[in-house]
C-alpha positions in Angstrom: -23.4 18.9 9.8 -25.2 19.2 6.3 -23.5 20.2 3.3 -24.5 20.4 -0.4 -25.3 17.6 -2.2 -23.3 17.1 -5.2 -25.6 15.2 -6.9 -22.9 12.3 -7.7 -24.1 9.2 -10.1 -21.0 7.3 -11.3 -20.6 6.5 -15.1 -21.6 3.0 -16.0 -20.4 1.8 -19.4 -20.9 -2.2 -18.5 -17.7 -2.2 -20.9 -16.8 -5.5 -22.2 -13.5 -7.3 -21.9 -11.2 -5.5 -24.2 -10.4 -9.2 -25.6 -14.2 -9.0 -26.2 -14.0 -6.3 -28.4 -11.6 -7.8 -31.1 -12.6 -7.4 -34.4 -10.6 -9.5 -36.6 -8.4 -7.3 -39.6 -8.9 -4.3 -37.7 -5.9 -2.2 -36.9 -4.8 0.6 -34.6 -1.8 1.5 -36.6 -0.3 -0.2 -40.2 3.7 -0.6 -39.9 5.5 0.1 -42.7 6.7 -3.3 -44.8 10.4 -3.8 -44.7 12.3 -2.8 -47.5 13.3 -5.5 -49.9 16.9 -3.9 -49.9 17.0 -4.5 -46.4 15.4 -7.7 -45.9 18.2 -9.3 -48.1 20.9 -7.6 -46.6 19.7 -8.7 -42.6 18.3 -12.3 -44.5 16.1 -14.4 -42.0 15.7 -12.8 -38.7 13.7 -15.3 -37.1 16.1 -18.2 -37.8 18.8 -16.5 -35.1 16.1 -16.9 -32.5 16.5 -20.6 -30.6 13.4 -22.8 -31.7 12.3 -23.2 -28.6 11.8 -19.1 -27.9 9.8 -19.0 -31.1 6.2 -18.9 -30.7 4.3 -21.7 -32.7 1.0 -19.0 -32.9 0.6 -15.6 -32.9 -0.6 -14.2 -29.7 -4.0 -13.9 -29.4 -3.8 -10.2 -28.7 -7.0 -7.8 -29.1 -7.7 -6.0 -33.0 -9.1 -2.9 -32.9 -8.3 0.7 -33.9 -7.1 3.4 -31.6 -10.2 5.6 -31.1 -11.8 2.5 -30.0 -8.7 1.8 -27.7 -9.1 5.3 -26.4 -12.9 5.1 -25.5 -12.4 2.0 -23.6 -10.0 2.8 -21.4 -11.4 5.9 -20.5 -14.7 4.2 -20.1 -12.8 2.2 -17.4 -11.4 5.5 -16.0 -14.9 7.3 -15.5 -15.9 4.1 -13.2 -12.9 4.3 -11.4 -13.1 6.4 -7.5 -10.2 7.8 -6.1 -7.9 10.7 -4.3 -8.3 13.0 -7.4 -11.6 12.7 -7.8 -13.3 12.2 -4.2 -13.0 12.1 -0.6 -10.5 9.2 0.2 -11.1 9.5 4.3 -12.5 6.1 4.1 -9.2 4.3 2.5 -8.3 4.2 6.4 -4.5 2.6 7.2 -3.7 3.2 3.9 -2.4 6.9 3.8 -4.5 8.3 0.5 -3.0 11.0 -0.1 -2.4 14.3 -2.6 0.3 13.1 -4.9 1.4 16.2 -6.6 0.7 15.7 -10.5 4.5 17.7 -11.0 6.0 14.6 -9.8 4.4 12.4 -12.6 6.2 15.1 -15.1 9.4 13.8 -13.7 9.2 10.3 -13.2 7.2 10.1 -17.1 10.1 12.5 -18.5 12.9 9.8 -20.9 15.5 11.0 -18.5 14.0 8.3 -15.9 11.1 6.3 -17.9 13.4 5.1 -20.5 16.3 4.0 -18.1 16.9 0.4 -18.4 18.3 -1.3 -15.0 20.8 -2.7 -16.8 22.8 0.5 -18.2 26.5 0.8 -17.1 26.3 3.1 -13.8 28.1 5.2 -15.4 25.6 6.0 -17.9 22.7 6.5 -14.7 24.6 8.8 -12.8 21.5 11.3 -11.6 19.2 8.4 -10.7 21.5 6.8 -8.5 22.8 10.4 -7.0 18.4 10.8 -6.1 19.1 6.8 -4.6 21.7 8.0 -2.7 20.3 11.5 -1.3 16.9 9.6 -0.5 18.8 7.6 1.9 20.5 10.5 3.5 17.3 11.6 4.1 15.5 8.5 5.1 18.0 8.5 7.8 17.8 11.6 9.1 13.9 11.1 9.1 14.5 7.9 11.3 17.5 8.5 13.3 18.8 4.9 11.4 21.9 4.6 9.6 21.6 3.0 6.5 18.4 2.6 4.3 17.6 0.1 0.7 14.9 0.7 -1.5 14.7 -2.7 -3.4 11.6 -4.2 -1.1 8.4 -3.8 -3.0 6.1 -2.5 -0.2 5.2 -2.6 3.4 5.0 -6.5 3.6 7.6 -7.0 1.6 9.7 -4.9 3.7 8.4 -7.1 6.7 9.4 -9.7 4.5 13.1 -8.5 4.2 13.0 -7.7 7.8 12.4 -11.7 9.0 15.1 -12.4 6.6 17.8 -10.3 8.1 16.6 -11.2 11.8 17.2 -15.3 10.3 20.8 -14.3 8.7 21.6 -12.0 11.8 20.9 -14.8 14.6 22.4 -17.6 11.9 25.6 -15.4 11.9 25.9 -15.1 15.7 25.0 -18.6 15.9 22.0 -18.1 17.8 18.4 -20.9 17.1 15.5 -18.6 18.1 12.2 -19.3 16.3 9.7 -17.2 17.5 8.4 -13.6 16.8 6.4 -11.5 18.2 3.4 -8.8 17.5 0.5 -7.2 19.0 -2.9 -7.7 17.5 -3.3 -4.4 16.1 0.1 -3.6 14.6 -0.5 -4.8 11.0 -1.5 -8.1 10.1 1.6 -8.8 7.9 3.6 -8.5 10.9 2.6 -11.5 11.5 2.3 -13.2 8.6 5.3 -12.3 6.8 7.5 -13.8 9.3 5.5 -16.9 9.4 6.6 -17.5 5.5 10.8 -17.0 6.8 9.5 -20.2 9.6 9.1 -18.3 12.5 6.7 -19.0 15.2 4.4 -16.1 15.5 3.0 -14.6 19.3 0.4 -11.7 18.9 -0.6 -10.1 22.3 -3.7 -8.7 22.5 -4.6 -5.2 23.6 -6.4 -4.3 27.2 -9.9 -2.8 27.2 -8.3 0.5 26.6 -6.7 -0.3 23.6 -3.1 -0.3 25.0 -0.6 -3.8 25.2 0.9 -3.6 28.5 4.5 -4.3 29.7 3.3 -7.2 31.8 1.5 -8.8 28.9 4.7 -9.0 26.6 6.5 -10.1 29.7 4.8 -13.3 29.5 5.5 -14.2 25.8 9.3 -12.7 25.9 12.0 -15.5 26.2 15.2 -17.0 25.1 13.3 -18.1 21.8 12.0 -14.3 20.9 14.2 -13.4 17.8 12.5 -10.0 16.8 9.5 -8.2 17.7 7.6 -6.7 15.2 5.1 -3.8 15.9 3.3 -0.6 14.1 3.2 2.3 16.5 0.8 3.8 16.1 -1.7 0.9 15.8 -4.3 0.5 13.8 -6.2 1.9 15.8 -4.7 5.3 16.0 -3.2 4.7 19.3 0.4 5.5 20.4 1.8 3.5 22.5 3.8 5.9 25.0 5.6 2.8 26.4 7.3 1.3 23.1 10.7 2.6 24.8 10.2 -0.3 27.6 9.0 -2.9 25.0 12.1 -2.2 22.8 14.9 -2.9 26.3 12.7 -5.5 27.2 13.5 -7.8 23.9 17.0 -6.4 23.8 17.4 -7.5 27.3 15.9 -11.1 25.9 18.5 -10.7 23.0 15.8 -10.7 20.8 16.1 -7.5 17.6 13.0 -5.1 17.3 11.3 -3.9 14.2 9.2 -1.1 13.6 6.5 -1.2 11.4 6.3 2.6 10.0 3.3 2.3 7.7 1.2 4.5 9.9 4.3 6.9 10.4 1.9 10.1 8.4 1.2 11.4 12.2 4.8 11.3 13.5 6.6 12.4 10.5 9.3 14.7 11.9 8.0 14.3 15.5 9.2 10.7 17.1 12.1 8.9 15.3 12.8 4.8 15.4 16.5 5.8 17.1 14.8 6.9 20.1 12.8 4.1 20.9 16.0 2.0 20.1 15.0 0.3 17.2 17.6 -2.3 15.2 15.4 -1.9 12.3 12.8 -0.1 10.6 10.6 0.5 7.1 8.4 3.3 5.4 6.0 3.1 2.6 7.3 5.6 0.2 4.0 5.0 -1.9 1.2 6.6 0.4 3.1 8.6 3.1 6.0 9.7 1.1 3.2 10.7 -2.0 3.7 8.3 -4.3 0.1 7.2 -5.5 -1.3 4.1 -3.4 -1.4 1.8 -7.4 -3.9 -0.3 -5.3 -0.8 -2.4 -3.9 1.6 -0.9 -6.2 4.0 -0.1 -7.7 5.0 0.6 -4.1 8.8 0.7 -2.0 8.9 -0.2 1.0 12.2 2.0 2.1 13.8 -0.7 5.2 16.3 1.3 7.1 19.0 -0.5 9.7 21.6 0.5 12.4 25.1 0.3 11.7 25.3 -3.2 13.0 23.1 -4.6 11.1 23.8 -3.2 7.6 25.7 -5.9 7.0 22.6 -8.1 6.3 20.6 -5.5 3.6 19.9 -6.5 0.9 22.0 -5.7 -2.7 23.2 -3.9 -4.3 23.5 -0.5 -2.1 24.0 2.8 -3.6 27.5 4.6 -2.9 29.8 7.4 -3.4 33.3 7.3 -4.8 34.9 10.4 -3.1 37.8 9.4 -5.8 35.7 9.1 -8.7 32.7 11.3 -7.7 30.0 9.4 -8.5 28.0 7.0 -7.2 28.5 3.1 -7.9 26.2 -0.1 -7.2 28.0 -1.5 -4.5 27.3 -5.8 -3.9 29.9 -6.1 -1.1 27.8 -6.4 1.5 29.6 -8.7 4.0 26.9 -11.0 5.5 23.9 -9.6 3.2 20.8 -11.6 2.4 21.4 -11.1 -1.4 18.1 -10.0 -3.6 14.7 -9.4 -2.2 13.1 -7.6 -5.9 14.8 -7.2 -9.3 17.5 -4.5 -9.5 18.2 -1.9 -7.1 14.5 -0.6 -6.5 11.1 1.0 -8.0 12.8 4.3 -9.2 9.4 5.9 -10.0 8.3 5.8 -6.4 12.0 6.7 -4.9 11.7 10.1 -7.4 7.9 11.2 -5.9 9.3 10.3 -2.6 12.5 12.7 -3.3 10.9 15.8 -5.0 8.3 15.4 -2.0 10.5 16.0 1.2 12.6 18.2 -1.4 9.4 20.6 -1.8 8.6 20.4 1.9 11.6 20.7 3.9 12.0 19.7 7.5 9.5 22.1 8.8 7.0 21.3 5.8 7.4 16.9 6.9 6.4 18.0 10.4 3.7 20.3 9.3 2.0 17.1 7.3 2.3 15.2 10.7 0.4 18.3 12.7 -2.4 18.6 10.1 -2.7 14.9 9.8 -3.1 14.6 13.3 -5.5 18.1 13.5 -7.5 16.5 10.7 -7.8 13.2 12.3 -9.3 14.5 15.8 -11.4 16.9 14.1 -13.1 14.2 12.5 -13.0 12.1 15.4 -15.1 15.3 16.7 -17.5 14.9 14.0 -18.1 11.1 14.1 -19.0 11.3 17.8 -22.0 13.2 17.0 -23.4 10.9 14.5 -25.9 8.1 16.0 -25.0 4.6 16.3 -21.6 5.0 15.7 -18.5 4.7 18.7 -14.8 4.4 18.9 -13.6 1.8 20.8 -10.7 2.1 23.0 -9.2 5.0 24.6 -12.3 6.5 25.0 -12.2 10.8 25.3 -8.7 10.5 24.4 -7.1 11.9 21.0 -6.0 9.8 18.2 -2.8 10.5 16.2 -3.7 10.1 11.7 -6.3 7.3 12.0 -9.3 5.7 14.3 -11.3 2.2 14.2 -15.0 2.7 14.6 -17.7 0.6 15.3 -21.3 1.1 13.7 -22.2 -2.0 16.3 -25.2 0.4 17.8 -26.4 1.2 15.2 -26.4 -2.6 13.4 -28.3 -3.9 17.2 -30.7 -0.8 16.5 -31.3 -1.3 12.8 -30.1 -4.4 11.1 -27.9 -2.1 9.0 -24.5 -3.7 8.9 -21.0 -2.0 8.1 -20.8 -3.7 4.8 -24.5 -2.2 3.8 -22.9 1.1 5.0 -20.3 0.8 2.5 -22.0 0.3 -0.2 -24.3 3.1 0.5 -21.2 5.6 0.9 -20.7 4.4 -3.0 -23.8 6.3 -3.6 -22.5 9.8 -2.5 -19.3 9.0 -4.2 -17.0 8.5 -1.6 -15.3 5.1 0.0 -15.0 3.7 2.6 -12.7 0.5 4.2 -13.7 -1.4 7.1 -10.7 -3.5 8.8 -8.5 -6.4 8.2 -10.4 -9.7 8.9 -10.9 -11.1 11.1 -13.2 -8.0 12.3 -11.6 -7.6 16.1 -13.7 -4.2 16.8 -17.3 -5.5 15.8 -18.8 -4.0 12.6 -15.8 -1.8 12.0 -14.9 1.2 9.8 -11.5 2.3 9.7 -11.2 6.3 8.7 -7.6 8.3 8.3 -7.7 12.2 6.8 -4.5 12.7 6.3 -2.9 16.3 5.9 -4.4 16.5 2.7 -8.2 17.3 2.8 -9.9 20.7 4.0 -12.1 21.4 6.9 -14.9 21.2 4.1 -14.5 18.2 2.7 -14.3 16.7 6.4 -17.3 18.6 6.9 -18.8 16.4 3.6 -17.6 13.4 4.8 -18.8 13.4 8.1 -22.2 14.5 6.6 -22.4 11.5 4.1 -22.1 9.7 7.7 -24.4 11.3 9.2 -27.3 11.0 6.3 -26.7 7.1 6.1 -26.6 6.7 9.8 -30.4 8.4 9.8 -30.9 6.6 6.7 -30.4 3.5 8.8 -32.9 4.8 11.1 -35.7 6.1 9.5 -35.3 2.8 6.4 -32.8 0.1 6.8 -33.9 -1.3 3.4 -32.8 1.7 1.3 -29.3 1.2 3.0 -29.6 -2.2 2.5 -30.1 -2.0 -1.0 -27.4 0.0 -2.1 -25.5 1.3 -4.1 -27.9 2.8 -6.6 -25.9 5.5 -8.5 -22.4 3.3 -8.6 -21.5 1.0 -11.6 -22.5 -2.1 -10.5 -25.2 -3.0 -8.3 -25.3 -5.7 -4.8 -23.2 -9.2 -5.9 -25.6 -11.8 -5.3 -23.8 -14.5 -5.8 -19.7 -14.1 -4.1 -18.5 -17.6 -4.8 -16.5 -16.6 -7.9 -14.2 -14.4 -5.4 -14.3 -17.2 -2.3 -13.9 -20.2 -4.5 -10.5 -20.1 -5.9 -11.0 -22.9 -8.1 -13.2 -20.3 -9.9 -11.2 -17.1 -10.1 -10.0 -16.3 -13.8 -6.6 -14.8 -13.9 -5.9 -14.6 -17.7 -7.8 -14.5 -20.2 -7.2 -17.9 -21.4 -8.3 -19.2 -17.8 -11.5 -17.0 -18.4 -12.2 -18.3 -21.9 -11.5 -22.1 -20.4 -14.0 -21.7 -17.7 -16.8 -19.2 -18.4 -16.7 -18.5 -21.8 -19.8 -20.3 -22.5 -21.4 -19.0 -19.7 -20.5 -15.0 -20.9 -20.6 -15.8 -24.7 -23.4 -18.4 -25.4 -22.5 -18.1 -29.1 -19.7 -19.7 -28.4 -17.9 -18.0 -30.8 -13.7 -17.4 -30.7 
């Protein structure tokens, strides 16, 4: 399982605060003085603005000139992992993915980066045409019949799904307070709706890693008013039964959602119209190539059946068959008004479009075959490695994604999953472990996608496999890591648990640790 070492040692720069680099008088770039022609003829500018908008101090923004600008920023950028640069297996339920650089050419061209929500439609024309043809396709990707882009991400999506459950049930008149998920759909399945009011149920999975019928028989009644679910799980299981869960809660007059964030393995394949779903979501940053942004900018494209289209959120983009062209379009009878600013994050809808444009039909369901290929080949690979297992559904395939557990190998050595992953930082890859609370014990969570090469599986799998007899032969090297990344073990983690001590801006920073950083004192 050996490959090459590359030799990786990550750049370290222990680059200052860029507020720290100030240097007072200094300047990137001189702007020419105002004419005196012209300053008589405008007069006072400032006087038109309203006192209380004028600032009593300049802002405290950072001097410096450009080349020094330039070198700090891409100081920051050589300490920076990710798709482009490494093996992202180890992002797991997160989709990392190629995001063809072509589609940065278009959403960075003026004809879309200098477009100000606010222009008369008339004057945005092509953007909401792309809108409008993304939702066309949406649908036909989900089997759904009517789609918005204005929810920021996944959760928020989950968000604006609790929302339109509330308005729906309101409308018909209907007091049901209670939700219901399974413990490994995601965890914002559960916590979104708990910010609309809803009760939350989460029933758990059987040894095998599947929720049975029986089991959501028990929690299904007159107060269910949605269920919410990701299919497949976290866990990379598909539940072959989600047909029966879906008349079940229909039955119950409760409305289902379907949590599509883990929809990379079933692209093209299995549709939420099938399974009788009222409402669905995608992530068009991750599985629709848009870059991940570390939580965004994201879109979290919510898609509804007929019926319930009346609750989305506004504006929706239509088409004038009169006019012939395509108009913002706020009357929505019962919707549930604004859920973001404007009518979406336009970047992500373009990458999303020229995406499935470049690919085709046949080309979505080919991602969903390789992503699934990819995912049991590694599965394959990861079996062979000591101390580590895959819980649930032992022998069987996976769909884009499995949970492991390095628990053998922590009872064997000491070595924990959190040692492991900052000993993967040393071979230059990454490597996430699970939402807490940790359910499958000392957990790492691993998804391929359609994007990486037998090889670089190959590479992963042996970083793996030399940590794992790492472990084994010296649990203290592993426990010591990382070595070749920027920054060495955190001794001390109450400045991220303690929130009392985290420094947003850099005024909170200056107010509390200033001193510390900066003995000198100095401003």
């Amino acid at each position: 399982m050996s490959t090459k070492d590359t030799g990786f040692h990550q750049a370290r720069w222990n680059e200052p605060i860029i507020y720290d680099l100030t240097s007072p008088g200094e300047r990137g770039i001189l702007v020419p003085q105002t004419e005196g022609e012209i300053k008589d003829r405008v007069g006072d500018v400032l006087a038109r603005v309203p006192e209380k908008m004028r600032r009593v101090s300049r802002a405290p923004l950072p001097e410096m000139g450009q080349s020094r600008v330039l070198q700090h920023y891409l100081r920051l950028a050589q300490e920076t992992l990710g798709r482009d640069l490494n093996i992202d297996v180890g992002q797991g339920t997160c989709t990392m993915k190629y995001n063809p650089p072509v589609n940065e050419a278009f959403v960075t061209t003026p004809k879309i980066a200098d477009l100000h929500p606010l222009q008369d439609e008339r004057t945005v024309q092509g953007v909401l045409e792309i809108v409008y043809r993304l939702d066309k396709f949406m649908r036909e990707i989900s089997g759904l019949d009517r789609f918005s882009f204005q929810p920021g991400g996944g959760s928020h999506a989950i968000y604006t799904m609790a929302a339109m459950v509330r308005a729906y049930l309101e409308q018909k008149g209907e007091n049901r307070d209670e939700i219901v998920t399974t413990l490994f759909s995601h965890p914002s399945d559960a916590a979104a709706p708990r910010l609309k009011g809803y009760k939350v149920i989460i029933v758990p999975a059987e040894e095998d890693g599947f929720v049975r019928l029986a089991s959501l028989e028990k929690v299904v009644s007159e107060r269910t008013a949605a269920l919410f679910i990701t299919n497949p799980e976290d866990t990379g299981i598909f539940n072959p039964h989600i047909r029966q869960f879906i008349d079940l809660v229909h039955a119950a007059g409760g409305l289902c959602g379907y949590d599509q964030a883990n929809a990379n393995g079933i692209l093209g394949i299995t549709r939420a119209k099938e399974a009788g779903f009222d409402m669905s979501f995608f992530n068009l940053h991750k599985t629709f190539a848009s870059p991940h942004g570390c939580g965004g900018p994201g879109s979290g494209a919510i898609g509804v059946t007929e019926e319930l289209a009346p609750f989305l959120p506004v504006p929706l983009i239509d088409y004038d068959e009169r006019s012939g062209g395509c108009f913002l379009n706020y009357d929505v009878e019962h919707t549930i008004g604004k859920v973001k600013d404007y009518y979406g994050v336009i970047p992500a809808v373009v990458r999303a479009y020229a995406w499935i444009m470049s690919l085709g039909a046949e080309g979505i369901r080919e991602v969903a075959r390789v992503a699934v290929l990819n995912n049991n080949y590694l599965l394959h690979k990861m079996y062979q490695i000591k101390g580590v297992e895959a819980p649930f559904a032992p022998g069987k395939h996976r769909l884009e994604q499995v949970r492991y557990s390095w628990q053998k190998l922590t009872e064997d050595t000491g070595v924990v999953t959190t040692d492991i992953q900052q000993r993967v930082a040393d071979y230059g890859g990454h490597y996430w472990m699970s939402h807490e609370p940790w359910v499958v014990p000392q957990p790492v969570t691993l998804e391929p996608t359609e994007s990486y090469s037998r090889d670089e599986l190959d590479k992963y799998a042996s970083i793996m496999e030399r940590i794992s007899e790492e472990a084994y032969d010296d649990p203290e090297l592993v426990k010591g890591s990382p070595y070749n990344s920027t920054i060495g073990k955190m001794a001390d983690h109450s400045y991220l648990d303690d929130p009392d001590k985290w420094a947003i801006t850099w005024r909170a920073y200056k107010k509390r640790y200033r001193g510390y950083f900066n003995p000198r004192g100095d401003d």
